[in-house]
N, C-alpha and C positions, 0 to 999 in steps of 0.2 A: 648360560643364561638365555632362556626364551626372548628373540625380540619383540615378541608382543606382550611382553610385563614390562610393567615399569617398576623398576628399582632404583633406589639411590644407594643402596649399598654393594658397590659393584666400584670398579676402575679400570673398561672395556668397553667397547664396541663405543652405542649413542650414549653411556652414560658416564664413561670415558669425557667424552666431549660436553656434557651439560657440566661436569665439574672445572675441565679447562676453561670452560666461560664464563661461569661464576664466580672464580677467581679472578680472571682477568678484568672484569667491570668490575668487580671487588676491589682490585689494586686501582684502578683511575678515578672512584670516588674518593677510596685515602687520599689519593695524590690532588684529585679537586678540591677535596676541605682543609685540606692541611694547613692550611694558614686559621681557618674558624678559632682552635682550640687553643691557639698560640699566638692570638691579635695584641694582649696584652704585653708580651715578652716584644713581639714586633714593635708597637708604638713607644714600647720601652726604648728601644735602639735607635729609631729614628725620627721621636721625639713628634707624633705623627697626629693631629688635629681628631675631632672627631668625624668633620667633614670628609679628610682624608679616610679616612679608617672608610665610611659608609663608601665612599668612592669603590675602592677597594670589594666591596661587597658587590656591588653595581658593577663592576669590570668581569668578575668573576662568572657570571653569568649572562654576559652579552652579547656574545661571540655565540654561545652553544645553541642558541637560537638557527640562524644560518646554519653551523657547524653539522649539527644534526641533518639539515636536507643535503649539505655537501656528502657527508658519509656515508648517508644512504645512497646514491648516485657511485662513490667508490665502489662499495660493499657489492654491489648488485654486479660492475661491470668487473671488477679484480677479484673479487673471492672476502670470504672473511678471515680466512689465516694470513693471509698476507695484509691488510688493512687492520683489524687489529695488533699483530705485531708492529707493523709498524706504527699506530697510535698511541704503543707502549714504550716506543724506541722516546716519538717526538716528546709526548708527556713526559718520563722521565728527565728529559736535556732539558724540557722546560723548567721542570721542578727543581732541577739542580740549579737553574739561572734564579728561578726565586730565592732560592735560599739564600746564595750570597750574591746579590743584586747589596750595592754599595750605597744606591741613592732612592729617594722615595719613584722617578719615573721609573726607574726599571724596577720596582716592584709590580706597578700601577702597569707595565707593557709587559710583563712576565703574567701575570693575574688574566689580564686580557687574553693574551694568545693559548693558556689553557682554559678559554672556555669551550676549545678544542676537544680537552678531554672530556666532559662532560657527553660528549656523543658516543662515545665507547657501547653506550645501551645499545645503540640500532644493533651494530654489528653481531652483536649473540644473539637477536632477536634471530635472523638471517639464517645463523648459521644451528644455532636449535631446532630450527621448523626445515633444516635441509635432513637431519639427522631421526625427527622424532615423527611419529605417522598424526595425523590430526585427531586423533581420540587420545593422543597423550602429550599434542601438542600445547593445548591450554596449562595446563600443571608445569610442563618443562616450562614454559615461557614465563611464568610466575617463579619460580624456584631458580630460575635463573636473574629475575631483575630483583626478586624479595630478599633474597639471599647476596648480590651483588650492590642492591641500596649500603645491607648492614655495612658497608665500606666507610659512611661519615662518621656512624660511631662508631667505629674501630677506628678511625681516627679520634674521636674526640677523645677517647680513652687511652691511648693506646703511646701517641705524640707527646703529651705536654710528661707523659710517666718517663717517657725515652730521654726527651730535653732535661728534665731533672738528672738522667742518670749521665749523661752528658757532661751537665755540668756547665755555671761560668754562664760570660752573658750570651754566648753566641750558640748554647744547648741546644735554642729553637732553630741554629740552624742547619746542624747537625741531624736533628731528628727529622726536617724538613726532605734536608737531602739524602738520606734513608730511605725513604716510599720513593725515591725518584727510583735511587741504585735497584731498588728492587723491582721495580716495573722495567728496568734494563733487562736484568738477569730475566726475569718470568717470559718477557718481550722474545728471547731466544726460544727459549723452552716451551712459549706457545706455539714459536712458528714452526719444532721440528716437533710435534707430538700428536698434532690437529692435523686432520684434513678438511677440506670443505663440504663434501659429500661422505656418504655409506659406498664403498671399493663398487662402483660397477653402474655408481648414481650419474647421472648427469646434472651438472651445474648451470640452471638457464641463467643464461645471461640477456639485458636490455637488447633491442635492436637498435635501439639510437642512442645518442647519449648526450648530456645536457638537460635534459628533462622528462620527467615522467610520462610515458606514452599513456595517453587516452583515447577512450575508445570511439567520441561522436563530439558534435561539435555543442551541447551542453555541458558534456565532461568539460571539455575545453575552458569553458567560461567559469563554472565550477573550481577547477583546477587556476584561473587568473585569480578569482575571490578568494580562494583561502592563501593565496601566496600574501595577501593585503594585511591580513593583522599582523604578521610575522615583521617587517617593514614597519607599522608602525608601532610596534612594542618599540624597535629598538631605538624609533623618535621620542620616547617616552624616555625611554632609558636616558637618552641625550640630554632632554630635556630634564630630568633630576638631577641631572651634574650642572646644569646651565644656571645663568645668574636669578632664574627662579627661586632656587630651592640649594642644593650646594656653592652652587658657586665658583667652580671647578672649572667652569667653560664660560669662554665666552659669550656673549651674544653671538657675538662674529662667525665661531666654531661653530656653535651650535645650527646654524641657519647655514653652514656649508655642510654641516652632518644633513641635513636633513635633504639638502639638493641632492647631495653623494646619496642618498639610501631613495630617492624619488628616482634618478639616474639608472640605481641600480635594478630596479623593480622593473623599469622599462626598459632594462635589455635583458631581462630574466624573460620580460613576456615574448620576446622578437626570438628568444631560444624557445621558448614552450610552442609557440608559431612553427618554428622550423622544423621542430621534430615532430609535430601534429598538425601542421595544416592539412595535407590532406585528410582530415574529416573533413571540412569543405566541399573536395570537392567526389568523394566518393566511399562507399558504406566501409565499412573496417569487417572483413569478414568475420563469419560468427563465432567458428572458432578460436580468433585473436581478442578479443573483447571480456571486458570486465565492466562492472557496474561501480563508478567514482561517487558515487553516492554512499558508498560504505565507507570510502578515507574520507570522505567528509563529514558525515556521522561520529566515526572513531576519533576521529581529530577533534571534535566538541567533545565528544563525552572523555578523552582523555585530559581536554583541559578542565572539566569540571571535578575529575578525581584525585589525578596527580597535579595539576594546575590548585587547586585547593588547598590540598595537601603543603606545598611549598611554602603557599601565604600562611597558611593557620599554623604549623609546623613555628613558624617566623616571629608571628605575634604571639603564640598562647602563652607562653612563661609570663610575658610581663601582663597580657590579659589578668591571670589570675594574680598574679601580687599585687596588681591594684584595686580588682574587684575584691578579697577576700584580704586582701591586708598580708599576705603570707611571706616568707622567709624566699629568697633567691631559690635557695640550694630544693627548697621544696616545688614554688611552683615548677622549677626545670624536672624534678622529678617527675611530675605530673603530666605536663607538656612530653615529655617523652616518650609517655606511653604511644600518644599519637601517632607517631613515626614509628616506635618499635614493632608494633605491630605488625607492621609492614611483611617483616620476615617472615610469620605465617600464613597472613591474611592475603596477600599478593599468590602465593600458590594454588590456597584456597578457593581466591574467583578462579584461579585456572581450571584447576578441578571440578569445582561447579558447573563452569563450562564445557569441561571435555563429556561431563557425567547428564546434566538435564538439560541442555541445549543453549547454545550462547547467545541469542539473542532474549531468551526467556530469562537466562540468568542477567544480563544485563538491565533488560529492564528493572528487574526486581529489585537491583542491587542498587537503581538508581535512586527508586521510588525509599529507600532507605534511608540512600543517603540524603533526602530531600528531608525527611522526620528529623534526622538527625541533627541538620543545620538549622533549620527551623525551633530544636527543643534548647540549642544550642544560644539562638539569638534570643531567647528570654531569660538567660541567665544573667542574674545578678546578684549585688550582697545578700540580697534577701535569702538566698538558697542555700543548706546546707552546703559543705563544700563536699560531701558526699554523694549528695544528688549531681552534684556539677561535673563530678569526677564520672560519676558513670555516664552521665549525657555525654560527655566529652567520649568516654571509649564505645559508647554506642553509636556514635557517629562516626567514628575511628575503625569502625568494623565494617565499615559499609564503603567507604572511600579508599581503606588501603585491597580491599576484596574489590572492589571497580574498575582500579588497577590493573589488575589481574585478569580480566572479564575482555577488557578491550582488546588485551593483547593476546588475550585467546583467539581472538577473528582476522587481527591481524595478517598472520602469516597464511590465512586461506582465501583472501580476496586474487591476487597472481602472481606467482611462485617468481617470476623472473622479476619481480618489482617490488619484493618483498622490503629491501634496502630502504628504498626511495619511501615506498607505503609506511614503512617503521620509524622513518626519519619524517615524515611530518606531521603522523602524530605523538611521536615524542616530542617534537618540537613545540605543538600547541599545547603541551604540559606545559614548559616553560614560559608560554607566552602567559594562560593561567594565571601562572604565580607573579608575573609583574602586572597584569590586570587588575586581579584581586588585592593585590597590597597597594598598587595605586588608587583604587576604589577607599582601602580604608585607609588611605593618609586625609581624606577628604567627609569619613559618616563614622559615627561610633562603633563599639564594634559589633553590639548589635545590630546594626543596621549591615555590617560588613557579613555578619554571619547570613542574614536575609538575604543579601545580592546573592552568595552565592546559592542558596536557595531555590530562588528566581530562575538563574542561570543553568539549575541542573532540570530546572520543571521545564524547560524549554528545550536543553539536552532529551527529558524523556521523550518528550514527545517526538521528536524529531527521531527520536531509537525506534518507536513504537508504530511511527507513518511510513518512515525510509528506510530503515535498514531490513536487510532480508537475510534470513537463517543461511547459514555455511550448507550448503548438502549438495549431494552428486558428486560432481567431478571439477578439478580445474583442469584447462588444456591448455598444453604449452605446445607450438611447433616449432620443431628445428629448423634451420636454414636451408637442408635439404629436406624437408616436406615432411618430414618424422615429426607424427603427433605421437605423443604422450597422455596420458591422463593421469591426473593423481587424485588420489579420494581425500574429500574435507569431509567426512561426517566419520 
């Protein structure tokens, strides 16, 4: 096999490695949703509110905010065969602890600490883009997360079938602890089958650690700004459980969560200080330097595509059974398209961007998705459910390919930072989806569909002023003075 074709039907060399990856963020999304498709048989056993239940939603994804910038920081300074195997070791013990957890808090403290697993993406971001050259880097980084999503339904399908065959009221726990056993086993088999590099590659690693080296003392403050929404999502978060809204937390809690995540933000920055004060007080040579205006770019436009995605994904079923009067089992069919898409269309932007250039395909792909929410937020009874069905998958075409688009650039802004860069715009995906669904617990859902709208027209622009095309070279220098170059076009 030519290394300069891309194939997927192969099990060798870089394509060896895009399907070890694929599988393995494959197995920690089963293991992240595992509980989704079998909340009923849950609530069944321990007899569990609805309050509870939503808690439980809200845990599940509160942690992988943080989780994701932690990962990217292993990733970057350990390798990604050793940092995914082991987030298949911890995932797995966790999932076996959900399963048979006896009492609702250790469900509720098992839920939590795999929002761990949920960061599994960075790590194949990392180690794709060590493996694949930048003209086929966009497509692998698509086909490895488009194909690694399809993990929640393969869960949803896959789980409640196993718990039946099971058996008895404890089926779900059984199938539960299933995708644990099995992210064990795979957990081995990744770490002796992977390497980090292509045999002869060097592996750049950070020179500091703690925080992501920037390049001048704009980056700097740049890099302070986007650490802030991340922080206060997860006061949001608090706040949904707090005697606002669930009722889960106390006042009391709640107003110490929020000191503890104000605490923590101020000694995140006294770390970003340390490892970058000096830009202060002198230039960062020009060889070592990168432009932070592209992870902050990528980090909006990922929370307008995958950060969307999350929310709409969350409310369309019951959207359309109320708008169109329709049966359960249909609107979910419908809603599904949404997401399934995914598996193609996430490649797709990759492709687009390895093929017509990524910041032109981004753009485009944004200016789409902005039609699409827009033809989206005039939907009502009045509408054929047939016209609604294709507004829905024509906007569905444009946000799971966006996807795709961002993480095409990703991996060519600095090789040795790729971890860090992958983990905080994946992280603003998730901030996204608690944004956007707290936007719509408060405006209809037209109005919800127009926020994000708004929010991608402002994404564009900010693609179309600040972000600049991948070309030339990036340069890495080793500790003894050995530069490298590597091609991003």
């Amino acid at each position: 096999m030519s290394e300069n074709k891309f194939t997927l039907f192969a099990f060798s060399g870089k394509t060896k490695i895009l399907h070890m990856s694929w599988i393995a963020f494959f197995i920690t999304f089963i293991i992240w949703f595992s509980h989704a498709p079998l909340l009923v048989a849950i609530r069944e056993t321990f007899g569990l509110s609805d309050q509870e239940i939503k808690a439980l939603l809200i845990l599940n994804v509160a942690l992988t905010i943080p989780a994701r910038i932690i990962i990217g920081m292993l990733v970057d300074a350990y390798g990604p065969r050793r940092i995914f195997s082991l987030l298949l070791i911890i995932s797995g013990l966790l999932c076996l602890g959900f399963a048979f957890a006896d009492s609702y808090q250790q469900l509720a403290l098992m839920r939590f600490l795999m929002g761990f697993t949920g960061a599994g993406f960075v790590i194949g971001i990392r180690l794709v883009s060590e493996w694949y050259p930048a003209k086929q880097s966009g497509i692998a980084a698509g086909i490895y997360g488009g194909w690694g999503n399809a993990g929640s339904a393969a869960a949803a399908v896959t789980l409640p079938t196993l718990a039946l065959w099971f058996g008895g009221a404890d089926g779900w726990r059984y199938a539960i602890a299933t995708s644990g056993i099995i992210a064990l086993i795979y957990a081995l088999v990744f770490y002796y089958s992977v390497s980090d590099t292509p045999k002869g590659s060097t592996y750049f690693k950070p020179k500091k650690s703690g925080a992501m080296e920037v390049s001048s003392a704009w980056d700097f403050f740049q890099y302070l700004l986007l650490n802030i929404p991340m922080y206060a999502v997860l006061a949001v978060l608090a706040w949904k459980l707090g005697p606002a809204n669930l009722r889960l937390l106390s006042a009391g809690v709640c107003t110490f969560i929020y000191i503890t995540l104000a605490g923590i933000y101020l000694f995140q920055a006294m770390r970003i200080f340390r490892v970058n004060g000096h830009v202060f007080k002198q230039s960062v040579p020009e060889l070592e330097r990168y432009k932070f205006k592209q992870v902050t770019v990528l980090s909006l436009a990922y929370m307008v595509t995958f950060g969307s995605e999350l929310a709409v994904i969350s409310m369309l079923p019951l959207f359309f059974m109320d708008t169109f009067k329709l049966p359960a089992v249909a609107a979910g069919l419908i809603a599904s398209v949404f997401a399934g898409l995914n598996f193609v269309l996430r490649p797709a932007g990759g492709w687009l961007s390895d093929q017509y250039g990524r910041k032109r395909t981004l753009v485009v792909i944004l200016a789409g998705l902005i039609a699409g929410y827009f033809l989206m937020s005039l939907i009502d009874s009045s509408w054929s459910i047939a016209a609604a069905v294709a507004v829905t998958i024509f906007a569905s075409l444009f946000v799971n390919a966006g996807n795709g688009a961002v993480f095409a650039i990703v991996p060519l802004i600095k090789r040795r930072l790729t971890g860090q860069i992958a983990g905080m715009a994946g992280a603003y995906g998730n901030v996204g989806g608690v944004v956007f669904l707290t936007v719509l617990s408060f405006v209809s859902p037209g109005a919800f569909f127009l926020v994000i709208a708004l929010a991608a027209v402002v994404c564009l622009a900010a693609t179309v002023l600040f972000l600049d095309e991948p070309e030339g070279q990036m340069v890495e220098v080793l500790p003894d003075g050995t530069v490298h170059m590597i091609e991003v076009h």
